[in-house]
N, C-alpha and C positions, 0 to 999 in steps of 0.2 A: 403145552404139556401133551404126550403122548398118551393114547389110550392105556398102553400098556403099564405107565406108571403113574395111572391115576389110581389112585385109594383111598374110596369115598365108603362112610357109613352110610347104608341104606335106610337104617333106622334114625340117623339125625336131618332134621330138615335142612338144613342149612348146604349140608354134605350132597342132599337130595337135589337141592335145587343147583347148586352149582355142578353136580356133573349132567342134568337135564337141559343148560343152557349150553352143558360145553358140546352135547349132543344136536341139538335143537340148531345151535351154529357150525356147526361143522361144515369148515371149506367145499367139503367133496359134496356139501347138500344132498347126501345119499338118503333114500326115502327110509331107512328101516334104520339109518340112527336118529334122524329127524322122528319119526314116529317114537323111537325108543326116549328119545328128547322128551317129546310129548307126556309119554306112561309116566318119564319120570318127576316134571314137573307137576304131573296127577297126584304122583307120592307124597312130593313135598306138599303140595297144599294143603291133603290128607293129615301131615304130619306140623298144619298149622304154620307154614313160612309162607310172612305177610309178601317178600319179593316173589316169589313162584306165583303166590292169589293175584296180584298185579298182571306178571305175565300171562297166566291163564286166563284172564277176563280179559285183557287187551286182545289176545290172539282169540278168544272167542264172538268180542265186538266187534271188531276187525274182519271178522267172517274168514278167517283164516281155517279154524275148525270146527267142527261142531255144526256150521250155522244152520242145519236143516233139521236140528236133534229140537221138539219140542221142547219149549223153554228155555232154550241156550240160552238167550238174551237174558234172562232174566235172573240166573244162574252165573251171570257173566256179570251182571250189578254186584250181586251178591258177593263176589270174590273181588272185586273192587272195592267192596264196599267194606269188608275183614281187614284188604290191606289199606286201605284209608285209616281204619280206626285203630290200626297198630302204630302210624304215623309214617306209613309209606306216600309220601309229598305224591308221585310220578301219579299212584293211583288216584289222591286226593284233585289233582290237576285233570285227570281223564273224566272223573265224574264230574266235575265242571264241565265240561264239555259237553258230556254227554246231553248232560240234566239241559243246558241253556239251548243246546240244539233241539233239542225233543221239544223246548217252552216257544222256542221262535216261530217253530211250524207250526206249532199252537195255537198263538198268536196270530201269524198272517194267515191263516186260515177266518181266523173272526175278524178282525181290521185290517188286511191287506197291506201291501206296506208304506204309503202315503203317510208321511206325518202331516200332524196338525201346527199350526205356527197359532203363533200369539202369544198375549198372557198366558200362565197357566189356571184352566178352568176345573171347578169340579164337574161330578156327573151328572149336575143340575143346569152346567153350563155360566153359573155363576164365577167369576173373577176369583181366585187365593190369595188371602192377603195376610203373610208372615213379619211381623216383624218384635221376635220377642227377646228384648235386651233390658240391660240394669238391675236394680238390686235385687239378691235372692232369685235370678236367673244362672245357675250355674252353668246350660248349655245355651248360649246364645243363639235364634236360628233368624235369618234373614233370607225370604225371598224377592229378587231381585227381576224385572225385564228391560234388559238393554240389548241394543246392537240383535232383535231377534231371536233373543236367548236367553231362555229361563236359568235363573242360578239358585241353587240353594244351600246357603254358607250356614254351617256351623261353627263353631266358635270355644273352647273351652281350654281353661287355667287347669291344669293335671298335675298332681301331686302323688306321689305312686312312695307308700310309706311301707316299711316293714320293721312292727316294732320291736322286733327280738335284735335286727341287726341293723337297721336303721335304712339307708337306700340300698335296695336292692343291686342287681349285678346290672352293670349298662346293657348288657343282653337279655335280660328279663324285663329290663323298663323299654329297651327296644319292641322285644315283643308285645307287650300289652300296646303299646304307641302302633305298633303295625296295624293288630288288630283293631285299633278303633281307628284308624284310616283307611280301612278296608272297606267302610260305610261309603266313600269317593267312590264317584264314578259318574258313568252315562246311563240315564235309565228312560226307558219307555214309560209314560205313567196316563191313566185319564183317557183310556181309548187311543194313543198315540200321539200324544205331547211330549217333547225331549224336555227332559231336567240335567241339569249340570247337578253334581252334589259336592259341595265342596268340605272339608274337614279342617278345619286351621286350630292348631294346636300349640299350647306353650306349657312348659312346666315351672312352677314353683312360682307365677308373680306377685298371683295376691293372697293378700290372707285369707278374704271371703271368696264368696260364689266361685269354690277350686270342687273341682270333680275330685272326692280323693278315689284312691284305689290303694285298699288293703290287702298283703301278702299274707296270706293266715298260716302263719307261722305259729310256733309255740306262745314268743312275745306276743302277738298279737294275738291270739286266742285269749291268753291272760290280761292281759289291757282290757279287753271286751268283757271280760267277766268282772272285774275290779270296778269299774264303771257301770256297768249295770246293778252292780251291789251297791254303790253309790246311788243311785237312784231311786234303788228300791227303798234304801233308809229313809231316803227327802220325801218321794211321793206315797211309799207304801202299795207299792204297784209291783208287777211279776216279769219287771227285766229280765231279772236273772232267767229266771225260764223259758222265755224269748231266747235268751241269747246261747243258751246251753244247746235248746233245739237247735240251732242255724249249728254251731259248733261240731256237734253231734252229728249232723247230717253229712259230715265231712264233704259239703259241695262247696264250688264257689257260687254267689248270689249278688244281686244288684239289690241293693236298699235305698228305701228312699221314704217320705211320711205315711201316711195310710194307705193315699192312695196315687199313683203316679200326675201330679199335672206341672205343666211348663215352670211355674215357682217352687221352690220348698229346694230341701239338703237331698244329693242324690251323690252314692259313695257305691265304689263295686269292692269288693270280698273274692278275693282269686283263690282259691284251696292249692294246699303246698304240701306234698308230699314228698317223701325222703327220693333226692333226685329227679322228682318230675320238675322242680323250678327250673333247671338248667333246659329243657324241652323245649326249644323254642316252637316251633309250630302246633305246642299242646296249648302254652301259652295263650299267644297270639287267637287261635280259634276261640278260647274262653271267653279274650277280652272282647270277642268281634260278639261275642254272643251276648254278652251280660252289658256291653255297650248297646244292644237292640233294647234291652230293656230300657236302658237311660233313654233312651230317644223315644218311648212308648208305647214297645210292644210287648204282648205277653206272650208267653210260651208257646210254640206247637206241638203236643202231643199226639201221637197217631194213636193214642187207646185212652179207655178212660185210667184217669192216675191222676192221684193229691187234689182232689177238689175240678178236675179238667174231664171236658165228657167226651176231647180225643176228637181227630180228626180222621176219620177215614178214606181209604182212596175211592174218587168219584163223588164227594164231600162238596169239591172245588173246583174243577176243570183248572184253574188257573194253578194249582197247585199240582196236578196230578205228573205232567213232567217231570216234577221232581222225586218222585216218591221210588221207593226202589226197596229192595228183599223183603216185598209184598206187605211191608207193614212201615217203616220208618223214610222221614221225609229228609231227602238233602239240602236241608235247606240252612241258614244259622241260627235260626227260632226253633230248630226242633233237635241240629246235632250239633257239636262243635265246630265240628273239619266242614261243614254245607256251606253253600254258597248264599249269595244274596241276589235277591227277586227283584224283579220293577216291582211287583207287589207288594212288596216289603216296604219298599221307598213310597210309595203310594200312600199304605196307611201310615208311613211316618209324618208324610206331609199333614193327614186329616188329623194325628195325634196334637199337632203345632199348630193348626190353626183351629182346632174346635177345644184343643184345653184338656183333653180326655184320654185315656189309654183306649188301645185300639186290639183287641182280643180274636183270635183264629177260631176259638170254640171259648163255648156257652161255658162258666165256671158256678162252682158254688156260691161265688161272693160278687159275681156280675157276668149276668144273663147276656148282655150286649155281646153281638160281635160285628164286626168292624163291615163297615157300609163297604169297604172296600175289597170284598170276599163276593164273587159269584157274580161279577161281573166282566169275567172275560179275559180280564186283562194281567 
């Protein structure tokens, strides 16, 4: 398209961003429509368009522009960090990057990059010994050392129900399945011991020890309240008011008995609003989140909030990589679209073999946090 019959609204972002790229690209690379390029993908982000906050943070990490302006960088998360939570994947994929690059310098700066072999040890230098399977185990976790190589298998029967319509769309059981395999991977853990993480999933085999995952639809809002009314008849207890809160709170949540340990019923609750079901990577971040919890962690909050007395940056060293528009952590314990930590994996291991949830900050209802905080790693 020709300048001359381009006809863009300067007041819609959309309109803003796309004549700022067609500027910003132009063949002739002339500096004063590149510049003009620039002001205007300034506009659009002004005017909230999550693709233009992508490209202005790319090209400000990138040290293309800005990079000598006091706090560019930081400013540059920040507009990554808009277009991530809009559901801009490209920006969600570059804060990855960023985040895990900023952790590794981190890292080999304290352990250098020598790994350690063997069993895997705690930080006592004590042997980990995982192996928790059979009844009333819904997530199976097995650690394994063969062939020089730590593995640690999960295991879980997934049932993904929505009771207004009954199974879900193959693209929304997709996505929650993504997001609880998202947990696989390669992790550093324990001062630099490699773990394999492995995620082996199946849907629908058994009746028992199934991971369900609830679509909180309207049906299943009302199932939850019909059942809790039932309860409340039999025992004379305050279900319903339990279950109205969660309801009310239109979040999704992981539930499970009083208190998180490797036995007992563990079921995740996805919140469904008019066309966010169909979203897949709003999806998938949820389950990868509320799947942290199944495995035994609790929240990250970076301020105090609901009973959490918040994490602040310089709290952690280990965590601090990650933290970004001076207050919230990219991480899947703190946002949905964050990534996942060796740290993470770390205190997943100590949740599995000591029986106990493993906590980032001090709570109203348990003071503990997690041995595996402030050590480096």
């Amino acid at each position: 398209m020709s300048e001359a019959k381009m006809k863009y609204d300067w007041d819609d972002a959309k309109s803003c961003y796309e004549a700022g790229m067609f500027y910003f690209t132009n063949e002739e690379r002339n500096r004063d429509k590149i510049n003009k390029g620039i002001n205007l993908l300034k506009q659009a982000c002004k005017l909230g368009s999550p693709e233009a906050s992508f490209m202005m943070g790319k090209l400000v990490w990138e040290g293309y522009i800005d990079i000598k302006k006091p706090g560019a960088r930081n400013e540059a998360m920040k507009l990554l960090f808009y277009a991530a939570s809009q559901g801009e994947v490209q920006a969600r994929v570059l804060l990855n990057e960023i985040c895990n690059v900023r952790y590794r310098e981190k890292f080999e700066e304290t352990y250098g990059q020598e790994a350690v072999t063997g069993p895997l040890k705690d930080f006592n230098g004590e042997e980990i010994k995982i192996k928790c399977k059979g009844l009333r185990t819904p997530i199976d976790a097995v650690l394994t050392y063969e062939n020089g190589k730590n593995v640690l298998t999960f295991r879980a029967d997934v049932s993904i129900i929505s009771a207004g319509t009954g199974r879900p769309s193959d693209e929304v059981c997709q996505a929650i399945l993504s997001g609880i395999q998202d947990w696989a991977g390669e992790y550093t853990v324990f001062g630099g011991q490699q773990l394999t993480v492995v995620v082996d999933l199946e849907e629908n085999v058994k009746l028992f020890d199934v991971l369900d995952v609830f679509i909180m639809d309207e049906g299943t809002k009302q199932l939850m309240r019909q059942v809790a009314e039932r309860v409340d008849v039999l025992s004379g207890g305050n279900a319903s008011k339990n279950v109205n809160a969660m309801i009310k709170s239109n979040r999704s949540f992981a539930a499970m008995n009083k208190e998180w340990k490797v036995k007992g019923k563990k079921t995740i609750f996805i919140r469904c609003k008019e066309n966010e079901i169909e979203n897949y990577e709003h999806i998938r971040g949820v389950a990868r989140h509320e799947f942290g919890h199944i495995l035994g962690l609790g929240d990250l909050y970076y301020e105090e909030a609901k009973g959490f007395d918040g994490v602040e940056k310089g709290t952690y060293d280990e965590l601090d990589p990650y933290h970004i528009t001076d207050k919230i952590y990219h991480l899947a314990m703190c946002d949905n679209h964050g990534t996942i930590s060796n740290n993470d994996i770390e205190m997943i291991v100590l949740a599995f073999s000591e029986n106990a949830v493993q906590n980032y900050q001090p709570t109203s209802w348990n003071y503990e946090v997690s041995e595996a905080l402030g050590k480096g790693n």
